[in-house]
C-alpha positions in Angstrom: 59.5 172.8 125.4 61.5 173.1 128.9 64.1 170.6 128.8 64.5 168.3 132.7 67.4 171.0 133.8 65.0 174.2 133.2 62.3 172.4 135.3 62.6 172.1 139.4 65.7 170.3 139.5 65.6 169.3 143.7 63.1 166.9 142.7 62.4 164.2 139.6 59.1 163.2 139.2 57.5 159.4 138.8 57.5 158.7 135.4 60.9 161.1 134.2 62.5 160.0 131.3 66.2 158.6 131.9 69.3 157.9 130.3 71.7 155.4 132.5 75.5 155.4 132.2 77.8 153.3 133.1 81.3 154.4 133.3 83.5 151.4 133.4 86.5 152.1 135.6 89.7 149.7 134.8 90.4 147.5 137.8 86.6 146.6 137.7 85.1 143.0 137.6 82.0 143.5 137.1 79.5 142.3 133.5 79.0 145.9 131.8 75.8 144.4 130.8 75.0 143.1 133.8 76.0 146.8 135.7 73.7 148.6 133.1 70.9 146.2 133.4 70.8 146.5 138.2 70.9 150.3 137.8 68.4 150.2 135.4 66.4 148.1 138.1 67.2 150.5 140.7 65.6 153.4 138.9 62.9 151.7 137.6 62.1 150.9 141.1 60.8 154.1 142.0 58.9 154.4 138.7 61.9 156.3 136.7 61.2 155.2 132.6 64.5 154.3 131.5 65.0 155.3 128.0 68.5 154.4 127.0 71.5 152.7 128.7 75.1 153.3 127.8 78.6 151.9 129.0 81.7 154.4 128.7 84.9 153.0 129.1 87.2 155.8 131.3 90.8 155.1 131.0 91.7 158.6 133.0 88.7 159.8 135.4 88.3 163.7 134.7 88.3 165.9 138.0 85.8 168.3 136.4 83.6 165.6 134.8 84.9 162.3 135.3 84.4 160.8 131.7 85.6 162.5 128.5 84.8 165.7 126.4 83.7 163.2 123.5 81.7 161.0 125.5 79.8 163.8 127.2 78.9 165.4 123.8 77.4 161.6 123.4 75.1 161.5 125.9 73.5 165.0 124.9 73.0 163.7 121.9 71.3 161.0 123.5 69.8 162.8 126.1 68.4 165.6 123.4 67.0 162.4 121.0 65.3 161.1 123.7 64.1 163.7 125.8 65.3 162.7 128.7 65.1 165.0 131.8 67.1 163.1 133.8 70.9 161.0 134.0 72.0 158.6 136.5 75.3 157.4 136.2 76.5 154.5 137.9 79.2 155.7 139.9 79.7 158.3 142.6 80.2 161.8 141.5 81.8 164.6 143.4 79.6 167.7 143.7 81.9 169.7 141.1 81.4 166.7 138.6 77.9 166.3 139.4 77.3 170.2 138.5 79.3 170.3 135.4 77.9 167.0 133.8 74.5 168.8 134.5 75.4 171.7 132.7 76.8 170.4 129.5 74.3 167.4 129.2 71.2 169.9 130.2 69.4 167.5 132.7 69.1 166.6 135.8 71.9 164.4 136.8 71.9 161.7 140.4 75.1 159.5 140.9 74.5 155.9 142.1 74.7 157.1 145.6 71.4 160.0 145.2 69.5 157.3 143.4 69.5 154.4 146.4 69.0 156.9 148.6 65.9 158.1 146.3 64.4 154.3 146.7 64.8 154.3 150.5 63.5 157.4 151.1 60.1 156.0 149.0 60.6 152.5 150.4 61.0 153.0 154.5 57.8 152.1 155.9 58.5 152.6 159.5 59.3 155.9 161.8 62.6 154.3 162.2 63.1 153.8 158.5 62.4 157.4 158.0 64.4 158.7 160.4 67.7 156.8 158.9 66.7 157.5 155.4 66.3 161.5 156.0 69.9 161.5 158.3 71.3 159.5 155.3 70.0 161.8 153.0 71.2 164.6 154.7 74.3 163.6 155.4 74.6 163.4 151.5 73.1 166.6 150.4 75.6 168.2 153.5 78.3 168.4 150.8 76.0 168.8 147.9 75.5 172.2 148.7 77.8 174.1 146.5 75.2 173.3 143.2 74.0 175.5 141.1 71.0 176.9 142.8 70.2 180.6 142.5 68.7 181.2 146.2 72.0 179.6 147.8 74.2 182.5 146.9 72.1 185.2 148.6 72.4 186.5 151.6 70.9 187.4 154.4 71.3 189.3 158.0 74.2 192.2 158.2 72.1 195.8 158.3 72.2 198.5 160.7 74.6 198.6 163.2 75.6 194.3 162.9 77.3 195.5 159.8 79.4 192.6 157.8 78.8 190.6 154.9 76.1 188.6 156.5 75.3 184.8 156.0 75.1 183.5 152.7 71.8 181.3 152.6 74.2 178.1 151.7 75.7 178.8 155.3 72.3 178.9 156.5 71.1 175.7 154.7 74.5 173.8 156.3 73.8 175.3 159.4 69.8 173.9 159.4 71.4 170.7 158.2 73.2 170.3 160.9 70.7 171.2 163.6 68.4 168.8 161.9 70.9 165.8 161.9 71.7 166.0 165.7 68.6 166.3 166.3 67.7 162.6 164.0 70.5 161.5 165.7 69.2 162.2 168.9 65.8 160.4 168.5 67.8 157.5 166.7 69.6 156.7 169.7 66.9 156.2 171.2 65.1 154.2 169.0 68.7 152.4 169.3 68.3 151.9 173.1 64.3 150.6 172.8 65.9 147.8 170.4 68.5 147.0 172.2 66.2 146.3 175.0 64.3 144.0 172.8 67.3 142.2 171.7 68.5 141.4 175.6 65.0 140.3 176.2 65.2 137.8 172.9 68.8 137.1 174.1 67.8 135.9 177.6 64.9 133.6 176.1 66.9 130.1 174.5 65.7 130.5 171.4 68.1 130.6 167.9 68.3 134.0 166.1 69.4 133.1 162.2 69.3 136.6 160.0 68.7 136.2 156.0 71.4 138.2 154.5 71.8 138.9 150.7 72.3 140.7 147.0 69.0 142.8 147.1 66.5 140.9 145.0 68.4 137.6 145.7 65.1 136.3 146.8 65.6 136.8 150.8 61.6 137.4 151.4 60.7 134.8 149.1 62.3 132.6 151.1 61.5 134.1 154.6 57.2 133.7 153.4 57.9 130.4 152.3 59.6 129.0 155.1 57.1 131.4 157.9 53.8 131.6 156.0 54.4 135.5 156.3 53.2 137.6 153.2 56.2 139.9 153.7 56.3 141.9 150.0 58.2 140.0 147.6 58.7 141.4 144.4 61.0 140.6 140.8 62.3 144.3 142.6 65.0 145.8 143.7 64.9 146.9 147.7 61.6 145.5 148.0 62.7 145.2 151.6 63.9 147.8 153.5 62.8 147.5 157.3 63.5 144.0 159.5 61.0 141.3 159.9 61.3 138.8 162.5 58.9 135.6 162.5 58.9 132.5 164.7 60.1 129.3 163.1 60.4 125.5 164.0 63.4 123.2 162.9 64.0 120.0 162.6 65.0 119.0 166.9 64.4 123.2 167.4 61.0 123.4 168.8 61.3 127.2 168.1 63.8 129.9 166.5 63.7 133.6 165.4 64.2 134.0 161.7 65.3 137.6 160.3 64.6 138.8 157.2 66.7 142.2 156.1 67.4 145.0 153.8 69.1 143.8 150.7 72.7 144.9 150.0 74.2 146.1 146.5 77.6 147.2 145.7 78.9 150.4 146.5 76.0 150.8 149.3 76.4 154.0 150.5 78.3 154.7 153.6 75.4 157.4 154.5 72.8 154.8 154.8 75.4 152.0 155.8 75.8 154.7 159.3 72.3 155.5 159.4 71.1 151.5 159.3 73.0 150.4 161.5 70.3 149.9 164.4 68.5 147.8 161.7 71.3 145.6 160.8 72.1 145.2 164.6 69.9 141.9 164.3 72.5 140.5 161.3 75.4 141.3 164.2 73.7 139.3 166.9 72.7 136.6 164.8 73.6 132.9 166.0 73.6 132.5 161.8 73.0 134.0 159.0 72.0 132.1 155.8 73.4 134.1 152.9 70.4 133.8 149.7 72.6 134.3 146.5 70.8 134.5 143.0 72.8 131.8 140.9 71.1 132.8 137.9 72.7 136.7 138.0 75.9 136.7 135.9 77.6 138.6 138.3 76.5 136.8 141.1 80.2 136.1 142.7 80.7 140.1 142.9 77.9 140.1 144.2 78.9 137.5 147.1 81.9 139.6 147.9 79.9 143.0 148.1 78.0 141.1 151.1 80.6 140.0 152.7 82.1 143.4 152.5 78.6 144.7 154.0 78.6 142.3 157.1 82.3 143.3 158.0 81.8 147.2 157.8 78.8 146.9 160.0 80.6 144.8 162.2 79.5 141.1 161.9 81.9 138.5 163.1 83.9 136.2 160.5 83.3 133.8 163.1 79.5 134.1 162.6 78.6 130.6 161.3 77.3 131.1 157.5 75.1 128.9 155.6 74.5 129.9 151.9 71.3 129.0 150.0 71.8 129.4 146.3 68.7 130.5 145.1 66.6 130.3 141.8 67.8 127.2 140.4 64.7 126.7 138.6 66.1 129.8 136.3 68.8 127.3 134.8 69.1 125.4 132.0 69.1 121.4 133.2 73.0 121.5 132.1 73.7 124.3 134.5 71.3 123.3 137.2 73.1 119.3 137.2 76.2 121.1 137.4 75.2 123.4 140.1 73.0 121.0 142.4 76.3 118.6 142.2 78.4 121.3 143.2 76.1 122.3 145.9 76.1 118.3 147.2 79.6 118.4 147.7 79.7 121.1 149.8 79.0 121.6 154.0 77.4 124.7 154.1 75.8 125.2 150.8 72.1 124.2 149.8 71.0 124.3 146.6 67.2 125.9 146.3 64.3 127.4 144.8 62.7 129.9 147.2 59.8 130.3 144.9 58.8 126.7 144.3 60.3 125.4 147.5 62.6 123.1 146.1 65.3 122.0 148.1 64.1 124.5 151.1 63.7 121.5 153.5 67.2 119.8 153.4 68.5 124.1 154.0 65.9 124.2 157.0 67.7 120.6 158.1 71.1 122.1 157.5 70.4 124.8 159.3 69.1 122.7 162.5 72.2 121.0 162.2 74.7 123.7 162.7 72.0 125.0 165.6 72.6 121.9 167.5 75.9 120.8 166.5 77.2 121.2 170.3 73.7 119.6 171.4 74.4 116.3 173.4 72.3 113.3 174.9 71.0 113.5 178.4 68.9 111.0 180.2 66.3 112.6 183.0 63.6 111.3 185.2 60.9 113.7 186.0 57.6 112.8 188.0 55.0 111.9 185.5 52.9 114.4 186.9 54.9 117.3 185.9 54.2 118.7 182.6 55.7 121.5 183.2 59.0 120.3 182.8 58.2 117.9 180.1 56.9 120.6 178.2 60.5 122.5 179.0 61.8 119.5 178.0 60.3 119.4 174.5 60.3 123.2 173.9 63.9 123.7 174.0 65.4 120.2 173.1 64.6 117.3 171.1 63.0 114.6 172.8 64.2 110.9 171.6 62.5 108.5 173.6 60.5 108.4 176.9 59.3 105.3 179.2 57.0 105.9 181.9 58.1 103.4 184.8 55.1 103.6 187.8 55.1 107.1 188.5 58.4 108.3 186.9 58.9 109.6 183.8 62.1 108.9 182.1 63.5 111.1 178.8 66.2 110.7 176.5 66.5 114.0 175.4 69.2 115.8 173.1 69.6 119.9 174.1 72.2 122.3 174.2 74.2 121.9 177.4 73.7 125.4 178.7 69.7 124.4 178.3 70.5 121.5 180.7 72.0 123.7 183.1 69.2 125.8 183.2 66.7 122.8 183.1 68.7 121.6 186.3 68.8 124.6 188.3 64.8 125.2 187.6 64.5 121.9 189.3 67.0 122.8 192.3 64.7 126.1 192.5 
């Protein structure tokens, strides 16, 4: 029998056997459990068989293999009994540590960072996807270079009269690297531009941009098909998400709005894919809002709140970006819990309380949401011929109409808009 580390290691297969560690670091808040049970998820997601799951507790990380002698000889043990051909520890490994733990433990081994990028480079759908999930990756494998692998310490080049050691094939695979990141790079910039373009075009139009932000499996595109009637894939899965959907919405006294549903976050996101999604996540930083869908049922769902929040400032969203949070899947409580929770909810401005999949409590967050929207919104009174439906239907298309009289051949409407949409109402008329 060849054991996972004799076998191809550049790539693990669908259906590998795999052992998941967690090495709790001290200073760290997170449920051990809890840790164990998302990475699992994450590895699962791509159709990985987890096989066993272990927490090691690491008073003093180790340069050459950052958890203890002892509790490597563990997990080959584990690894042997088992037969797993693959470990993914939950943590980020440096290329020395990542090389040494796959020596002693005889498998393959992927830190937490290899793994996510694993899942977006099976997830991205789009060309744009692609192209951010191959610079990511290869902005990751840039350093991972100095691994075990036979053909990286030939080399090539440096006969007849060039003389010289030549260039090793790891130069030559940096080198190749690099080309082919300038030239991603390249095309994502462009991709960039095309986007922005878009956005301007959005920007010009009146209408409300409000981005779904979240933990990934938090229940973001639940929500989003719910409230749109879209049949954006929602799973019980981690990263079931990955590129940007944007869907037409109405509010209560918004006759239309742009709703955003993203890529999930998780802790420890890598900055690789943090860089290379940034044209993505552009729609979060010019969002008007962003309603933030937490899973109240996770047990670590207030790390979980502060790993977003972390997310949205290193891509550059604005603290004063007005946020609404939904707390999701309260029909996972138990009735003491949910009272306890719905009451909390009540007492506060900007939280709603809901069940994305049964639809719970999605009305009065829609309402909430209309009412930060139009906050600034005031009361104007304006006659318009009542021949003109033009500017009636302005009129109802980007304010809320409250009353209307038609007097012989005027038309008189109590409307409540934002006040730049009044000055643009008033200067189509002077026009």
């Amino acid at each position: 029998m060849t054991t996972g580390f004799e076998r191809d290691r550049g790539e693990f297969a669908r259906g590998a056997r795999a052992i998941v560690v967690y090495p709790e670091l001290g200073g760290s808040s997170r449920d051990a459990s809890a840790r164990l049970e998302e990475t699992a998820g994450l590895a699962e997601a791509i159709g990985i068989a987890v096989v066993g799951r272990e927490a090691v507790r690491v008073r003093t990380p180790r340069a050459a293999t950052l958890i203890g002698a002892g509790q490597v000889d563990g997990i080959a043990t584990l690894v042997r009994m088992e037969d797993a051909g693959l470990v993914v520890f939950d943590a980020s490994l440096t290329p020395i540590q990542q090389r040494n733990l796959e020596t002693k433990l005889e498998a393959k081994v992927i830190d937490r960072t290899g793994l996510i990028l694993e899942i977006f480079g099976e997830r991205a759908a789009t060309a744009e996807g692609r192209l951010q999930v191959e610079l990511a990756h290869l902005d990751y494998q840039a350093g991972r270079l100095v691994r075990s692998w036979t053909h990286l310490e030939r080399q090539r080049g440096g006969f007849g009269f060039l003389g010289g050691p030549g260039e090793t094939q790891i130069e030559a695979d940096r080198r190749l690297i690099r080309d082919r990141m300038a030239r991603l790079r390249r095309e994502l910039e462009q991709v960039t531009r095309t986007r922005g373009l878009h956005r301007d075009r959005r920007q010009r139009a009146p209408w409300p941009m409000i981005a779904l932000v979240g933990y990934t499996n938090a229940g973001k595109s639940t929500l989003f098909n719910r409230v749109t009637g879209s049949d954006v894939m929602a799973k019980d899965l981690l990263f079931a998400t990955l590129d940007p959907t944007l869907r037409q919405i109405s509010l209560p006294g918004i006759d239309k709005a742009i709703l955003s549903d993203t890529v999930g976050f998780v802790s420890e996101l890598p900055t690789q894919l943090v860089a290379a999604f940034k044209a993505t996540l552009e729609e979060v930083v010019s969002a008007d809002l962003l309603i933030h869908v937490r899973d109240l049922a996770h047990p670590d769902t207030e790390a979980q709140r502060t790993d977003v929040e972390a997310v949205l400032s290193e891509i550059g969203v604005s603290e004063a970006t007005p946020r609404i949070e939904a707390w999701n899947k309260c029909d996972l409580l138990d009735p003491d819990a949910r009272a306890k929770l719905l009451a909390d909810a009540a007492r506060r401005e900007n939280v709603s309380a809901i069940s994305a999949l049964t639809g719970e409590g999605v009305s009065t967050l829609l309402a909430t949401v209309a009412g930060h929207l139009t906050a600034g919104h005031q009361r104007y009174t304006i006659t318009l011929d009542a021949a003109d439906g033009a500017a009636a239907a302005w009129l109802h298309q980007h304010g809320e109409v409250l009353d209307q009289e038609i007097e012989d051949e005027r038309a008189i409407y109590e409307v409540r808009m934002a006040p730049r949409d009044y000055e643009k109402f008033m200067t189509r008329r002077e026009n």
